[in-house]
DSSP file (Angstrom, degrees, kcal/mol; ACC not computed):
  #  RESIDUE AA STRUCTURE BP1 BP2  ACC     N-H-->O    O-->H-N    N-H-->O    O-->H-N    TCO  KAPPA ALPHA  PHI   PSI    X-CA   Y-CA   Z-CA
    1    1 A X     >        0   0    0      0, 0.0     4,-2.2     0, 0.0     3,-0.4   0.000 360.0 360.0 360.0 -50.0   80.6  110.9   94.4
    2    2 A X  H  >  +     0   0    0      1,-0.2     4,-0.7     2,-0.2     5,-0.1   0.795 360.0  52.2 -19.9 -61.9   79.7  107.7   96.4
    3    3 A X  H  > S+     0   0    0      2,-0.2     4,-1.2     1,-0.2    -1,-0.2   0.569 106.1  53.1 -72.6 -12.7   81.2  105.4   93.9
    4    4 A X  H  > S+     0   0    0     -3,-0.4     4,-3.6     2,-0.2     5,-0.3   0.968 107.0  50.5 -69.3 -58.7   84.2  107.1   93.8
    5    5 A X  H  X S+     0   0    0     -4,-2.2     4,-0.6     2,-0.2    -2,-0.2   0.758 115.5  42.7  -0.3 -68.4   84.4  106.8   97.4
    6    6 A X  H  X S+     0   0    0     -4,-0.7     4,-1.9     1,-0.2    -1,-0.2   0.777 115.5  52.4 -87.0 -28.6   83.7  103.0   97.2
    7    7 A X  H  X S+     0   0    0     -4,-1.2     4,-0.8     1,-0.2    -1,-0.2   0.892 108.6  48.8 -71.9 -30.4   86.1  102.7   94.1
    8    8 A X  H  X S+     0   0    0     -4,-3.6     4,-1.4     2,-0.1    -1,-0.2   0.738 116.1  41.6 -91.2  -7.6   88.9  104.3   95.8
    9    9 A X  H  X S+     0   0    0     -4,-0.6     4,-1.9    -5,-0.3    -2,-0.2   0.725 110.1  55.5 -87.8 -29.2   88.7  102.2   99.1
   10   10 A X  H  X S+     0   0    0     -4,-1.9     4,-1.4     2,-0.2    -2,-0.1   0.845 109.3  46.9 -76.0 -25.2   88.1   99.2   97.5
   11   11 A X  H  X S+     0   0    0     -4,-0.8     4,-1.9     2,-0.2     5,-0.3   0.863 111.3  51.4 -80.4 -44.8   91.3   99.9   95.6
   12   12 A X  H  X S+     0   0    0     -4,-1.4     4,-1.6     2,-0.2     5,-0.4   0.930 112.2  47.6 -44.7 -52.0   93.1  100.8   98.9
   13   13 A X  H  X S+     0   0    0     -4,-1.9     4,-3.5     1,-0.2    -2,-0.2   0.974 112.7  51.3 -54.2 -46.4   91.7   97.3  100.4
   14   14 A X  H  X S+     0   0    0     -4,-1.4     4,-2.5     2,-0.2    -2,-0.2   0.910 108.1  45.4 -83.1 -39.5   92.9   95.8   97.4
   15   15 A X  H  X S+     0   0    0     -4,-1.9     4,-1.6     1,-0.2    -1,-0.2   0.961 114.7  55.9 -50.9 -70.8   96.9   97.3   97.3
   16   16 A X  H  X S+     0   0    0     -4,-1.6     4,-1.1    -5,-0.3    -2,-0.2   0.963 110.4  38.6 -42.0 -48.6   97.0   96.4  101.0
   17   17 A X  H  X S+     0   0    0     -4,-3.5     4,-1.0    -5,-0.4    -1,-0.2   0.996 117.1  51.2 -68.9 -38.4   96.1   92.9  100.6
   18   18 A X  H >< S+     0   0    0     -4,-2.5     3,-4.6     2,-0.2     4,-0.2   0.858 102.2  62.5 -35.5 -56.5   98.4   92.6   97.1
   19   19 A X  H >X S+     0   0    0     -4,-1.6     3,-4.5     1,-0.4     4,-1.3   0.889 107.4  42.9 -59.9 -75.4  101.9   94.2   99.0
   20   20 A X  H 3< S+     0   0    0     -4,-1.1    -1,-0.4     1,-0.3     6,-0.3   0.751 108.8  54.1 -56.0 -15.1  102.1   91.2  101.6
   21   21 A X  T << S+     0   0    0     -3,-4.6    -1,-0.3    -4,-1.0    -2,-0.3   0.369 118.9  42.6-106.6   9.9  101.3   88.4   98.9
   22   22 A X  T <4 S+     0   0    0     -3,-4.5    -1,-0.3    -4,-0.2    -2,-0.2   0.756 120.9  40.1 -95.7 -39.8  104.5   90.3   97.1
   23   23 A X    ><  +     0   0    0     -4,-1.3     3,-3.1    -5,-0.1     4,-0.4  -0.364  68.5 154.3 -88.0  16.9  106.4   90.6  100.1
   24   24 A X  T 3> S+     0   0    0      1,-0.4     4,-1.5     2,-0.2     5,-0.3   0.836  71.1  65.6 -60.6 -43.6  105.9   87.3  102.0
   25   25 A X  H 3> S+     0   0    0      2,-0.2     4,-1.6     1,-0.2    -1,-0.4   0.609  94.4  57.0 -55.1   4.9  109.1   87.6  103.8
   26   26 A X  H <4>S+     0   0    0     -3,-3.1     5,-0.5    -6,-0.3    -1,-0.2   0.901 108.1  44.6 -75.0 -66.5  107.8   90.5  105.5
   27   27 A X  H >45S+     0   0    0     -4,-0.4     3,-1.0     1,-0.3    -2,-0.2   0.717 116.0  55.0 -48.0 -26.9  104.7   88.4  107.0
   28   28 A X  H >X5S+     0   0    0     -4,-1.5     3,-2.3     1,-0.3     4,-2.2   0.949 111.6  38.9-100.1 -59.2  107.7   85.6  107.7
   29   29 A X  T 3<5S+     0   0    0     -4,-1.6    -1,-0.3    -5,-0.3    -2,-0.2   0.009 117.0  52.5-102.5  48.6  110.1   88.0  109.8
   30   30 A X  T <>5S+     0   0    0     -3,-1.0     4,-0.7    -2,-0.4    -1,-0.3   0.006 108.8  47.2-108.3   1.6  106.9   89.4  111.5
   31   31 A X  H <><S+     0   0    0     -3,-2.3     4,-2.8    -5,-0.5     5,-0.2   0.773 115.3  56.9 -96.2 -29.1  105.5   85.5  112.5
   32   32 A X  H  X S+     0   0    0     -4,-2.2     4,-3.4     2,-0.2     5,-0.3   0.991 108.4  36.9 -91.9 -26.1  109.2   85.1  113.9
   33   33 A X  H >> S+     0   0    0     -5,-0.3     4,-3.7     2,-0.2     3,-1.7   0.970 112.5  57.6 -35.0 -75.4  109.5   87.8  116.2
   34   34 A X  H 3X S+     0   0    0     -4,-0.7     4,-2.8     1,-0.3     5,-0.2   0.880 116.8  35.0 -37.4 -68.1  106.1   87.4  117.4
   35   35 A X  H 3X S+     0   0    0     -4,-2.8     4,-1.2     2,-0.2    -1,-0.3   0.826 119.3  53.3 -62.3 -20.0  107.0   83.5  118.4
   36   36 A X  H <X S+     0   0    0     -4,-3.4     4,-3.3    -3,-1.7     5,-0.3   0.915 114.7  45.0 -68.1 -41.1  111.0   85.1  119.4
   37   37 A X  H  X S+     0   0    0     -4,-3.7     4,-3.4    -5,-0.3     5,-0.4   0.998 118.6  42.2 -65.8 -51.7  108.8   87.8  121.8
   38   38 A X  H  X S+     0   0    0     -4,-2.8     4,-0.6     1,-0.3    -1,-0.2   0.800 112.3  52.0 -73.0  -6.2  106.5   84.9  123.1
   39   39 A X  H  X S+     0   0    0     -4,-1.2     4,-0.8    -5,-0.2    -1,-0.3   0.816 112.1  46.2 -52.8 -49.7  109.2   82.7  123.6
   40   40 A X  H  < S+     0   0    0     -4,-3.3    -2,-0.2     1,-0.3    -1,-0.2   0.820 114.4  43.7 -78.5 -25.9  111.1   85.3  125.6
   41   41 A X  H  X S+     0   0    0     -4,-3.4     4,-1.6    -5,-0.3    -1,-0.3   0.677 111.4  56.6-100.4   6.6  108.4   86.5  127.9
   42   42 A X  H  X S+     0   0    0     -4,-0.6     4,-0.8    -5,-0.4    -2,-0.2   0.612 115.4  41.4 -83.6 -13.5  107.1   82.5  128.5
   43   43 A X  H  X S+     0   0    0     -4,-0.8     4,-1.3     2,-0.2    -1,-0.2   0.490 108.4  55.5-102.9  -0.6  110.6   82.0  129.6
   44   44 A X  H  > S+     0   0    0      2,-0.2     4,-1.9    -3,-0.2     3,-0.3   0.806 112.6  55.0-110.2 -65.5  110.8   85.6  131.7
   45   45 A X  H  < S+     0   0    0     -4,-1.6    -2,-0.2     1,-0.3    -3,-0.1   0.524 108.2  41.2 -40.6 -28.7  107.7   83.9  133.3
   46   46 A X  H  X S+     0   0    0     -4,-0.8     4,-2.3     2,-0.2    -1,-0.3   0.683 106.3  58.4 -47.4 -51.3  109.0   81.2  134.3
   47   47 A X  H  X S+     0   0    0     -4,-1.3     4,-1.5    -3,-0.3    -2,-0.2   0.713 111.9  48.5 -43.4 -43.9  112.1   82.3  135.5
   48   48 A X  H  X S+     0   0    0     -4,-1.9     4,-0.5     2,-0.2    -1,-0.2   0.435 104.3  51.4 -61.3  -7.1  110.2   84.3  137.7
   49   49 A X  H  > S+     0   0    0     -5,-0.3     4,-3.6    -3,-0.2     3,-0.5   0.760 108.8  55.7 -88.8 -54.7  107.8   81.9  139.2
   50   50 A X  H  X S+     0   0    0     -4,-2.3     4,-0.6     1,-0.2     5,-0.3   0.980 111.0  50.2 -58.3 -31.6  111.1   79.4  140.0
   51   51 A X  H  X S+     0   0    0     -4,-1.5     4,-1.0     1,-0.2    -1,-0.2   0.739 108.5  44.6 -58.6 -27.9  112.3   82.7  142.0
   52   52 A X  H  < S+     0   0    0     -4,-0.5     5,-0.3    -3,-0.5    -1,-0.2   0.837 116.6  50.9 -53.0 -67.5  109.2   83.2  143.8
   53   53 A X  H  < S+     0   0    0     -4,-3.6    -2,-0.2     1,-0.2     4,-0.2   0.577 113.4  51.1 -30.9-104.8  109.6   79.1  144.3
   54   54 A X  H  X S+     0   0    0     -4,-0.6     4,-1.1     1,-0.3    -1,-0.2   0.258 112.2  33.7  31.3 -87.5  112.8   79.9  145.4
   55   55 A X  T  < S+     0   0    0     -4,-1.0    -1,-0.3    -5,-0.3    -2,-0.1  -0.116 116.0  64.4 -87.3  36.0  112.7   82.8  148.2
   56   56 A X  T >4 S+     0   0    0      2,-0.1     3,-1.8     3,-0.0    -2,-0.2   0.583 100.0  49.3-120.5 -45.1  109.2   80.9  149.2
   57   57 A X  T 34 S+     0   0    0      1,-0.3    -2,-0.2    -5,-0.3    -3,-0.1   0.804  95.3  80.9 -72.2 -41.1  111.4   78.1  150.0
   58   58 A X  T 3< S+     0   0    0     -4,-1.1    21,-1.5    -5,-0.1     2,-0.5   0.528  75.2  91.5 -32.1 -25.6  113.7   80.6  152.1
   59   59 A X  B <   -A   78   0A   0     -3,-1.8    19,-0.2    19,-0.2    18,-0.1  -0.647  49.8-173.2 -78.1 132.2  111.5   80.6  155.1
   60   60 A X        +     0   0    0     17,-2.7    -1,-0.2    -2,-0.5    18,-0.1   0.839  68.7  67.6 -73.6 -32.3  111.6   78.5  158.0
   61   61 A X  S    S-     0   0    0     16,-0.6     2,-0.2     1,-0.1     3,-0.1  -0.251  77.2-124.0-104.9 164.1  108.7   79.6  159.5
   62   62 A X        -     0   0    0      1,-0.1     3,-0.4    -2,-0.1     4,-0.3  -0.492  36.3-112.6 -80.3-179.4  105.0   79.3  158.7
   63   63 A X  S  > S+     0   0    0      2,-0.2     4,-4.9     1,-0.2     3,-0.5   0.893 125.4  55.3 -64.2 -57.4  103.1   82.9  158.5
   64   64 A X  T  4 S+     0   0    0      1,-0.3     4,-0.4     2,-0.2    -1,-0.2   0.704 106.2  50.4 -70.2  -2.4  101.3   81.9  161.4
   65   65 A X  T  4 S+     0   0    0     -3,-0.4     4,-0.4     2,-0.2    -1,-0.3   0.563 107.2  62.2 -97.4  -7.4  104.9   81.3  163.4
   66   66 A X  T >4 S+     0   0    0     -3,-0.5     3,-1.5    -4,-0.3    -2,-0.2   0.928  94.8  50.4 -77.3 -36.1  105.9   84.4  162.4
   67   67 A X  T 3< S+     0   0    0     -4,-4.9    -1,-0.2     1,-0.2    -2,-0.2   0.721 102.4  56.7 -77.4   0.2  103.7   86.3  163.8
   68   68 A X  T 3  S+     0   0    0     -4,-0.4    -1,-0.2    -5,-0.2    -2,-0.2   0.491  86.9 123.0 -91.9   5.5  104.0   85.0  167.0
   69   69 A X    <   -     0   0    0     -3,-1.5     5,-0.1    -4,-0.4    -3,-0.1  -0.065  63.8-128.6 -21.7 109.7  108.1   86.0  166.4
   70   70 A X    >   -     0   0    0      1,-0.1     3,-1.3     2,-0.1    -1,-0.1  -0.385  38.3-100.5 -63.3 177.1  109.6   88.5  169.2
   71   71 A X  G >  S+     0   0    0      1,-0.4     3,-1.4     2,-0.1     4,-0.4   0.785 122.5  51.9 -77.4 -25.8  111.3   91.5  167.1
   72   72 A X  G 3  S+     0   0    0      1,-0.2    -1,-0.4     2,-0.1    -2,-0.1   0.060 100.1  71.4 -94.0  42.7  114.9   90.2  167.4
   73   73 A X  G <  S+     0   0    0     -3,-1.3    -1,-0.2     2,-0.0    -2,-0.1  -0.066  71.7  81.2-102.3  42.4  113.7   87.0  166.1
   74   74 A X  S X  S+     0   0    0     -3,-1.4     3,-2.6     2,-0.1     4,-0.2   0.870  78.0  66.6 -74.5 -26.7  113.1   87.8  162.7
   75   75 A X  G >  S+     0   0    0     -4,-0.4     3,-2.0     1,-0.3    -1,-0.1   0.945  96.1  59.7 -64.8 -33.4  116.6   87.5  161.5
   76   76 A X  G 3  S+     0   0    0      1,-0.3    -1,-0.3   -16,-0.0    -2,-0.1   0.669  89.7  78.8 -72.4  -2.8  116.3   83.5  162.3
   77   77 A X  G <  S+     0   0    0     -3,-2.6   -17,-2.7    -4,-0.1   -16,-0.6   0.705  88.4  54.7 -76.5 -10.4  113.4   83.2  159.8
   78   78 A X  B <  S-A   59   0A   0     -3,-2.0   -19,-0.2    -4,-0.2   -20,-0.1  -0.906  85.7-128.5-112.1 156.4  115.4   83.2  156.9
   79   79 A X              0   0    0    -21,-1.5    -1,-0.1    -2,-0.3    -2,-0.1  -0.030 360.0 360.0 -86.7-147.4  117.9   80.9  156.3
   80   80 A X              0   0    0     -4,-0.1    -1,-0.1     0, 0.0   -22,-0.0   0.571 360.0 360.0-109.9 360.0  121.5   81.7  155.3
């Protein structure tokens, strides 16, 4: 009962590997997605870090001049 077991997994193992080395364009438009997806979120990352830059750049003040800021002078801490 054992070796049937191992004979029918081993046949499973072996079908699984065969199908891609039949199929290689599968393995091709799953390598280009995977480099389209990291492409897209290295660029999503980026785009967000210059926006961060960006509004970082937006302050006039330092932290520490802000807090010393009456309440009507927040509005002059960013610029326009």
């Amino acid at each position: 009962m054992l070796g049937l077991a191992v004979a029918v997994a081993f046949s499973m193992v072996m079908a699984l590997l065969s199908w891609p080395a039949a199929h290689p364009w599968v393995l091709a438009l799953i390598l280009v997605a995977a480099v389209g997806a990291g492409w897209l979120w290295l660029r999503r990352r980026q785009e967000a870090a210059r926006w961060e830059q960006v509004r970082a750049q937006g302050l006039r003040y330092a932290v520490e001049h802000l807090d010393s800021l009456r309440h009507d002078d927040f509005e002059s801490a960013y610029e326009t």
